[in-house]
Structures are given as structure tokens and as C-alpha cells.
N, C-alpha and C positions, 0 to 999 in steps of 0.2 A: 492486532488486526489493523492493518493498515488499506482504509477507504478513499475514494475522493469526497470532496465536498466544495460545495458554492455557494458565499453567502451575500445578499447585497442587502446592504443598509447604509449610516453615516459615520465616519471617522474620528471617534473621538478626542484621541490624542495620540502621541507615542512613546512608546517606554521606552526609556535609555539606556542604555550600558556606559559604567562611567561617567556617566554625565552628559558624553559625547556621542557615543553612538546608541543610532535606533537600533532597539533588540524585537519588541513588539509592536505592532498596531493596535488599540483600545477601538473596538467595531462596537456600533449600537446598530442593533438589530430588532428593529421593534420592542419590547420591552426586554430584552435581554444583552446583555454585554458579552462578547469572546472577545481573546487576547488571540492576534495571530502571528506566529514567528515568520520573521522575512529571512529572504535567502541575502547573504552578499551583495547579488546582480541586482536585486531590488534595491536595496536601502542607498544603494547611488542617485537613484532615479528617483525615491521617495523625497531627501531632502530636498530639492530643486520644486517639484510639483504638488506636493498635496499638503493641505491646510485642513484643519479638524472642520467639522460640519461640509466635508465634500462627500457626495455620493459616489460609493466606491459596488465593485463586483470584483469578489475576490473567490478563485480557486486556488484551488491544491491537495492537496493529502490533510487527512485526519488518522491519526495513531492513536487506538484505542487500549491503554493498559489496565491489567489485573482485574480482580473481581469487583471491584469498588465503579468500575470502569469509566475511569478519568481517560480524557482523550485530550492531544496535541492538536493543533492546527497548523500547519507551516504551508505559508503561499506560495504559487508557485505564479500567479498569473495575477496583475493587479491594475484593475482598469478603471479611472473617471468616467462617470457618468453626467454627462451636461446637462440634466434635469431629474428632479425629485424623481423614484421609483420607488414602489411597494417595497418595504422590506419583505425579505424571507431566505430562509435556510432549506438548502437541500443538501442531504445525506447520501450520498450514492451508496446502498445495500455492496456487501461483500461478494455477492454474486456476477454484480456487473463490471467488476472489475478482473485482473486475469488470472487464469485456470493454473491450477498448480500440481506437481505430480509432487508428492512429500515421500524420499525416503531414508528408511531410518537408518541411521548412524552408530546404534550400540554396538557393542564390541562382537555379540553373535550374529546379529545379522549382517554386517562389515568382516568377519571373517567367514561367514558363509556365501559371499559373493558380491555384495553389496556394494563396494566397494566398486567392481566391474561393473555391475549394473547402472548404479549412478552414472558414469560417463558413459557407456551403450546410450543412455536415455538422451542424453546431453547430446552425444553426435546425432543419433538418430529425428532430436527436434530443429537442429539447425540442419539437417539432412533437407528434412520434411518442410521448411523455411515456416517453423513453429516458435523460434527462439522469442521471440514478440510478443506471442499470445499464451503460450505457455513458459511458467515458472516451475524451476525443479530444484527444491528445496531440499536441506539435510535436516532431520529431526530428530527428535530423542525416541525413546522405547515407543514400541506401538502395540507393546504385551501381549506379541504375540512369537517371543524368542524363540521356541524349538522349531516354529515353522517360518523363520528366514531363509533369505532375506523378503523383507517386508512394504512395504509400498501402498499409499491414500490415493487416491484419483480426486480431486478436488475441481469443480464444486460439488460434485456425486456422490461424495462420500463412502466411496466405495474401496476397501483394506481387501487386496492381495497379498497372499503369504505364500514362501516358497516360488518367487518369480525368478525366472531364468532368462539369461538376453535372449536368446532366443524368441520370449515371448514379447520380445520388449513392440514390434512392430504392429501386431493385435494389440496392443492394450492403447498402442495409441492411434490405431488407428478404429475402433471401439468408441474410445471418446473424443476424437481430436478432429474426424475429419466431417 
């Protein structure tokens, strides 16, 4: 599950790759420490500008993996702050981020139409100039094979089985508009 997130605290140091290059940022966040991955475009701008103990506000995505659920940080946005600020972390919920239609990709429901339907959806969201806000994703089994093809409405949570293009403009226009 991939989130946003925003944290502002102070800069502890930077982890390097090599030797030479920055890989992470060491962030102290009130009594906790995250490591956050920079992109490329950053770590140009990083070496030139920032010194441990700078107040930084740092966004970007957080990737959430497996059961144990360890998460990534990778910044996308990394900004000085010219005076002390309150630490604190904000998690932006998986809801407020964008709407996804999941569908599945098994071998039954991709020979039972699937396959068509998937791009019906595709043109009918860049039709709809929806490509931005909605995500339409390939997934595995949705166990519900004898009635594919099969199809989630996300954040709704809502499984359609046995969709046809035909219905493809109701379903998104149901949730989407």
C-alpha cells in the first residue's frame, strides 16, 4: 500500500552509498528517528544546502510492506525551514489518496473478457478525463473465477463479477462522478 506522508523534524545526518553518495537522510522526529530515501533530483540539491541539525518538512510516498508491516519513505519534496518547528508526523490514510478500479488478471477471467475490458476501462477513464484520479490496476485471483471477468471498485470496496464493457460507463459513472 503506497501512502503520502509529511514529516517535519531535524536532520540528523546522511547515509551514504559508497562512501560518496547520499542514499538516505537520518530525520529526528521528536523522539523517533525515520531514514528517508532521496530521489536523484534531490541529492544534487542536498549536498550544496543542508547541514545536520537543519529544520527540514519533508514529503513524499510511504510503501507499506507485508504482514510485519514495514514501510519505506522516499521524498519527493524537501524543504528548510528558517526556525525551530514542532516536530510531527502525518500519515495520509489510503483513502485520501487515488481511487483505483483492480482488475483481475487470472487466466479465467482474462479469457473470459478481461482482457477487453481492462482497456474499455483504460479508454473510457481518459475519455472521462479521469486518468489522474483514478488507477486501474491488474491483480491476481479475486476467487471468484466461474463468474469472470472480475473487477474491485476501490475505495468502496465493492467486487463485480461477470462485467461486460458494455457496463463499463455505469460502473464508472456510479463511482466516479
Amino acid at each position: 500500500m503506497i501512502s503520502p506522508f509529511r514529516l517535519v523534524g531535524q536532520l540528523e545526518s546522511f547515509v551514504m552509498k559508497d562512501g560518496i553518495k547520499i542514499k538516505y537522510l537520518r530525520m529526528r522526529v521528536g523522539s523517533r528517528e525515520f531514514l528517508i530515501e532521496i530521489s536523484e533530483e534531490l541529492k544534487v540539491y542536498l549536498d550544496t544546502h543542508l547541514s545536520p541539525k537543519d529544520w527540514l518538512e519533508v514529503q513524499g510516498t510511504r510503501e507499506t510492506k507485508g504482514k510485519m508491516a514495514i514501510f519505506k519513505l522516499k521524498a519527493e519534496t524537501i524543504k528548510i525551514l528558517t526556525q525551530p518547528q514542532e516536530s510531527g508526523v502525518m500519515i495520509i490514510p489510503e483513502k485520501a489518496s487515488k481511487k483505483k478500479i483492480l482488475v483481475c488478471k487470472k487466466a479465467r477471467c482474462w479469457d473470459q473478457g478481461g482482457r477487453i475490458l481492462y482497456q474499455q476501462i483504460k479508454t473510457k477513464l481518459v475519455d472521462r478525463g479521469l486518468e489522474n484520479q483514478v488507477e486501474i490496476r491488474l491483480t491476481g485471483c479475486l476467487k471468484q473465477c466461474k463468474k469472470g471477468p472480475n473487477v474491485v471498485v476501490l475505495p468502496d470496496k465493492i467486487q463485480y463479477n461477470q462485467v461486460s464493457i458494455g457496463q463499463v460507463d455505469n460502473l464508472l459513472k456510479k463511482h466516479y462522478t
